[in-house]
Legacy VTK file of the C-alpha trace (Angstrom):
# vtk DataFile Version 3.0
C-alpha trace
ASCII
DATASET POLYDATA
POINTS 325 float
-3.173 79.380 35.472
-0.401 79.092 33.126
-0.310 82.291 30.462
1.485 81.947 27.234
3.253 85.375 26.606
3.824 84.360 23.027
2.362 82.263 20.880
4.008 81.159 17.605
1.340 79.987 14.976
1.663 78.228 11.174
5.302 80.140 11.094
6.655 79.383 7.714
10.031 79.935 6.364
11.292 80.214 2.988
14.806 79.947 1.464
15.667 81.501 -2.120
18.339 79.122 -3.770
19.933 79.548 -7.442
17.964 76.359 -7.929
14.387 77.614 -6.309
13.123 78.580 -2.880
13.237 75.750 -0.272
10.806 75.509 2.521
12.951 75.404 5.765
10.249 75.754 8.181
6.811 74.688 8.102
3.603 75.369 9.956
5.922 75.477 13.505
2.961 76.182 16.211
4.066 76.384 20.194
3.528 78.845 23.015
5.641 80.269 25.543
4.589 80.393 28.922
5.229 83.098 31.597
7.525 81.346 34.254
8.641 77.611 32.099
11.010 76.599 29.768
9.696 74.832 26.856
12.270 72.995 24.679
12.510 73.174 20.611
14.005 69.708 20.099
15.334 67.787 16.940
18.373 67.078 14.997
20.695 69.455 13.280
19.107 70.907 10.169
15.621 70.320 11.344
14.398 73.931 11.617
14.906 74.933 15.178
17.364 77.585 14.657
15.819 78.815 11.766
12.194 79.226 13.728
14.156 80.863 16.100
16.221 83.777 13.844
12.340 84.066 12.217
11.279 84.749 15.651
13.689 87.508 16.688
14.138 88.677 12.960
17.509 87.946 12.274
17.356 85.800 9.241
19.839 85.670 6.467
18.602 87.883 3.535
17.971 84.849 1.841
15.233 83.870 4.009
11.660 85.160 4.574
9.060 84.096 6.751
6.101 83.068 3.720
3.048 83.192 6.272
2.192 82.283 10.290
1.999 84.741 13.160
4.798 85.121 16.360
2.210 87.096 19.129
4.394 88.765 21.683
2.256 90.796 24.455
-0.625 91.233 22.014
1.754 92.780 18.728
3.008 90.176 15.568
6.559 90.436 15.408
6.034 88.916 11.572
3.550 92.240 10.397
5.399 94.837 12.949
7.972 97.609 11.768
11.622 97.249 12.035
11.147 100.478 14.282
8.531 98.425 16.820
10.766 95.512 16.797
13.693 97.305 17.963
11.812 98.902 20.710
11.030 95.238 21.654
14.106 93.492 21.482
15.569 93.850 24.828
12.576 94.696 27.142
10.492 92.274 25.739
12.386 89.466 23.527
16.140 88.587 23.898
18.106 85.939 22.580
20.983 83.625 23.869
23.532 82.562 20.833
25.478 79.606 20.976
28.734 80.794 19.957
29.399 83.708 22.732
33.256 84.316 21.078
31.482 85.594 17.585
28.222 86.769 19.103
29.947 89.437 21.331
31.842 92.312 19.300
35.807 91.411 19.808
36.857 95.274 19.347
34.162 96.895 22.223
35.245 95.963 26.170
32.276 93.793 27.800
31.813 96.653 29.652
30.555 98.992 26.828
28.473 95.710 25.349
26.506 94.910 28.691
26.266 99.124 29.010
24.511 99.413 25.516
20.917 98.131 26.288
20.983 100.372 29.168
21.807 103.589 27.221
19.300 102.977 24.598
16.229 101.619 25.764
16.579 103.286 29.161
18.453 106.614 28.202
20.850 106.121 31.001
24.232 108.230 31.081
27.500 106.147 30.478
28.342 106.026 34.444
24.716 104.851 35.630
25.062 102.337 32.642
28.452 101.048 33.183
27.044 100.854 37.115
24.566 98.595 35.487
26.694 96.323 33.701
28.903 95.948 36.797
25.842 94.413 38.506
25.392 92.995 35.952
28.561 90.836 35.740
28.295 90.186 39.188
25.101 88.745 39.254
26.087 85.917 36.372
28.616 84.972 38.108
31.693 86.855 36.916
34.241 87.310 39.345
35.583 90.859 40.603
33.522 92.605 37.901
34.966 95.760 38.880
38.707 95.000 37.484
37.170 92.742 34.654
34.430 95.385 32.972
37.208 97.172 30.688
37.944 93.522 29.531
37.582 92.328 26.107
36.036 88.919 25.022
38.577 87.000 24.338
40.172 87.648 27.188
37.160 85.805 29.138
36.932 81.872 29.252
34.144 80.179 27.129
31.912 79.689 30.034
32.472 82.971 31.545
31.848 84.463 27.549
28.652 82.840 27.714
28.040 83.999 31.148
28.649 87.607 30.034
26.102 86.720 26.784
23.425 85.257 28.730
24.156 88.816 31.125
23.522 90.782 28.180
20.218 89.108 27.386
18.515 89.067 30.509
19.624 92.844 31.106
16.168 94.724 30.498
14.459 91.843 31.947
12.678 90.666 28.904
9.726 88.744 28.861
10.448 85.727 26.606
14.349 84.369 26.673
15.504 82.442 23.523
18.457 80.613 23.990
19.655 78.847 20.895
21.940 75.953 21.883
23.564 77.794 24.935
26.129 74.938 26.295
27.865 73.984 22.476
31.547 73.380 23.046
31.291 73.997 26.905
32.234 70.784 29.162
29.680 69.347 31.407
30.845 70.860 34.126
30.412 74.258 32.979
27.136 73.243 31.132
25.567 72.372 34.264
27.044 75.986 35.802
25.158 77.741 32.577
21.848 75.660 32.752
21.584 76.566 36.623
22.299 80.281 35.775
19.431 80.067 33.348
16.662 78.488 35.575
17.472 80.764 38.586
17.384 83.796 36.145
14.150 82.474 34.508
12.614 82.040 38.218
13.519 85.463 39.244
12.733 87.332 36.576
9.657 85.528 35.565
10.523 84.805 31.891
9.375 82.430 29.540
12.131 80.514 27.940
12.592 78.530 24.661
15.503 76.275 24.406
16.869 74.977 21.444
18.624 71.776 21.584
19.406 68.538 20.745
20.848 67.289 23.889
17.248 64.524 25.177
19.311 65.170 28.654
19.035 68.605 28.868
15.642 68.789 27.956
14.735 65.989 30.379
16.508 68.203 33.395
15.884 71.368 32.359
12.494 71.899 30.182
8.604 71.602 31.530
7.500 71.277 27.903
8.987 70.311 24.264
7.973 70.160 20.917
10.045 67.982 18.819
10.856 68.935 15.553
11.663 66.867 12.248
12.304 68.209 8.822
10.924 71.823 9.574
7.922 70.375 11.202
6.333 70.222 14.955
5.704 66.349 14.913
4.969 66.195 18.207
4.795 68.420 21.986
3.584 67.887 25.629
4.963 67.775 29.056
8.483 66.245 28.892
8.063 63.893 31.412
5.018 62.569 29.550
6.705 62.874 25.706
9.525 61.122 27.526
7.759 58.510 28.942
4.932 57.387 26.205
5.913 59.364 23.291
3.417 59.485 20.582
5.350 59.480 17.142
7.603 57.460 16.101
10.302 60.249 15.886
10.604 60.751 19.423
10.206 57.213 19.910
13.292 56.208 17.488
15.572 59.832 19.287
14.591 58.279 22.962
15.308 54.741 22.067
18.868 55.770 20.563
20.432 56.767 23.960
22.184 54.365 25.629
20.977 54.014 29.112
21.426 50.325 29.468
23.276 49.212 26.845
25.872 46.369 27.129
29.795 46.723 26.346
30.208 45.242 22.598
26.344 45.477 22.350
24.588 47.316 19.358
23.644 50.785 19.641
19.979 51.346 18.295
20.035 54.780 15.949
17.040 55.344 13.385
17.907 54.282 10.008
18.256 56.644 6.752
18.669 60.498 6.807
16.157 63.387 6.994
14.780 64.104 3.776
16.581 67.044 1.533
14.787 70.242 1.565
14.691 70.227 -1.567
12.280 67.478 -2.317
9.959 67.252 0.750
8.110 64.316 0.436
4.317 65.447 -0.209
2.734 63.137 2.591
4.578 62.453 5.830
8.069 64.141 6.192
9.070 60.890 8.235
7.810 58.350 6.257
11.025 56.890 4.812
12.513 56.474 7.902
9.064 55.184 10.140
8.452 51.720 10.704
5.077 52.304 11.089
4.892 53.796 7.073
1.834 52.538 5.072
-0.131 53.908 2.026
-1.353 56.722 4.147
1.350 58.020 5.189
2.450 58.570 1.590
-0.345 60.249 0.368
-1.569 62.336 3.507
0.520 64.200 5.959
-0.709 64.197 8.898
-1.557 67.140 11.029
-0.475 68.339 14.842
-3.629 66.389 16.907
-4.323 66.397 20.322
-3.813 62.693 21.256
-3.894 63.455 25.463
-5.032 66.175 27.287
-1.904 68.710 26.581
-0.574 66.852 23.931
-0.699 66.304 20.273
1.151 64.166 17.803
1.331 64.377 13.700
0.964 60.801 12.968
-2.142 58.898 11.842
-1.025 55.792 14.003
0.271 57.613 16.888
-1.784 54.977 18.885
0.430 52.043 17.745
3.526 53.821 18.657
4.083 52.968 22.657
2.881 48.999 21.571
LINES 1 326
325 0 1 2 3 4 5 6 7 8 9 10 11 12 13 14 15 16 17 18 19 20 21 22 23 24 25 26 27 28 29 30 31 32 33 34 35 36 37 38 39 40 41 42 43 44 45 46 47 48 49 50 51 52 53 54 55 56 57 58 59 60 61 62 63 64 65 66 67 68 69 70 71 72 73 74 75 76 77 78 79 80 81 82 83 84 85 86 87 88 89 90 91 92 93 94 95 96 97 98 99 100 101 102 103 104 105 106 107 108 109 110 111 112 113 114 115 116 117 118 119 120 121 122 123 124 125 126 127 128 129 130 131 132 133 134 135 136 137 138 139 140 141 142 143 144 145 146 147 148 149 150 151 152 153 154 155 156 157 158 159 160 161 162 163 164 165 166 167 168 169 170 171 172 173 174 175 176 177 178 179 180 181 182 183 184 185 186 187 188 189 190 191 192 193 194 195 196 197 198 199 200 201 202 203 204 205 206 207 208 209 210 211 212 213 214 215 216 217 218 219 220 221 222 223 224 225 226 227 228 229 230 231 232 233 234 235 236 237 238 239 240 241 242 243 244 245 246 247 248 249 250 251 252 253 254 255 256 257 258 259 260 261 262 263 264 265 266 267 268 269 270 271 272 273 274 275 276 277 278 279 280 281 282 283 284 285 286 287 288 289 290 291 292 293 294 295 296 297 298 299 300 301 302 303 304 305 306 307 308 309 310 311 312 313 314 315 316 317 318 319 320 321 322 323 324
């Protein structure tokens, strides 16, 4: 049986503006599962990273999550205390950043950084933790960690900077692994290298991992389970080979049917038409509807709502039925 080890329900996210507070995130549901990697999916500006600094707490001071719950192991990271949540992050709830070159401190060694989690969630002394981050480094793949632990950042390649990041999250073995874009500005090649570090890490250690992307490739070879986002909102989720096969909103139809698989030299290159609505006027039925070519009268006055259209999957579209005709 699969177990979700945290559940994510109704988060909402709110933005203060000189001009009014903006709704960046709205009504996100998903679940994490112990053991699978479920992907947050959508184009830039659609909420993912967002849902994911609400998740961890690291939103800008601007933003505030309005309402919705994130269940981790039975406590609400939205209600707990900065004190409980800091006892969490680490053991229980770690996150991957994109950019490793501002996300790791440029003035500590890697050494001290990959030594810190040990020190203060496990009251180790500074040799049993530096011990630790050796290991460490030499389990992600880092070569001779033993000359290279008194090493700064930026004297690490990008790939082996993300290496050392993705070291630094899995440290305390946490439960749930976010990782927030984790191959921007990497080459394929050392893409691939991260993506395979992830899985094997997320197989031994038995986490549950969200990825955030927008990369339909990486999901389709790396994720058991997405949930596509548009405009702030969960539009639709499933099993990625069945989303990918038969989606069920036009959304993930229009993202799947813009990658050029089999596509002709001097041919046209299908994209969806239009741009994702401004924040700041959120159209009050369907958040799609000016770019859908299934739009009617409906879809203007009602939004539709996250409904289970197959057994493990739902769709937010009141003609998701039409949309694999």
């Amino acid at each position: 049986m699969s177990t979700a080890v945290m559940s994510v329900h109704d988060l909402t996210v709110d933005i203060e503006t000189p001009n009014g507070r903006l709704r960046a995130v709205d009504g996100v549901g998903f679940d994490a599962v112990q053991g699978e990697t479920l992907a947050l999916l959508g184009e830039s500006g659609c909420g993912k990273s967002m849902t994911a600094q609400a998740i961890v707490g690291l939103l800008d001071p601007v933003a505030s999550v309005s309402s919705g719950s994130v269940v981790l192991n039975g406590t609400d990271l939205v209600t707990a205390s900065r004190r409980k949540r800091r006892a969490m992050a680490g053991p229980e709830l770690a996150i991957v950043f994109q950019d490793a070159l501002t996300a790791l401190n440029p003035v500590y060694t890697v050494g001290t950084q990959l030594a810190e989690p040990f020190r203060i969630h496990r009251r180790m002394s500074s040799r049993a933790a530096r011990a630790e981050a050796v290991e460490l480094m030499r389990r992600v793949g880092i070569p001779h960690p033993e000359s290279r632990v008194d090493a700064y950042p930026h004297q690490f390649s990008g790939g082996m900077r993300q290496r050392l990041l993705i070291a630094m999250a899995v440290a305390l073995n946490p439960t749930v692994l976010l990782a927030d874009e984790p191959t921007t500005a990497l080459d394929v090649t050392v893409q691939a290298q991260i993506m395979a570090l992830l899985k094997e890490l997320r197989n031994e250690r038995e986490m549950a991992v969200v990825l955030i992307t927008h990369d339909l490739a990486l999901v389709a070879e790396e994720a058991d389970k997405v949930a596509v986002m548009y405009a702030g909102h969960v539009v639709e989720t499933g099993a990625v080979a069945e989303v990918f096969s038969d989606p069920q909103h036009p959304y993930t139809k229009g993202l799947l049917e813009s990658v050029p698989v089999h596509v002709a030299r001097g041919s046209d290159l299908a994209s969806i038409g239009g741009t994702p609505p401004d924040l700041a006027s959120i159209p009050s039925g369907c958040v799609y509807q000016a770019r859908c070519p299934l739009a009617r009268d409906r879809c203007v006055a009602e939004r539709p709502v996250l409904h289970q259209v197959a057994k493990g999957r739902a769709a937010a579209c009141h003609y998701s039925e039409e949309v694999s005709r």
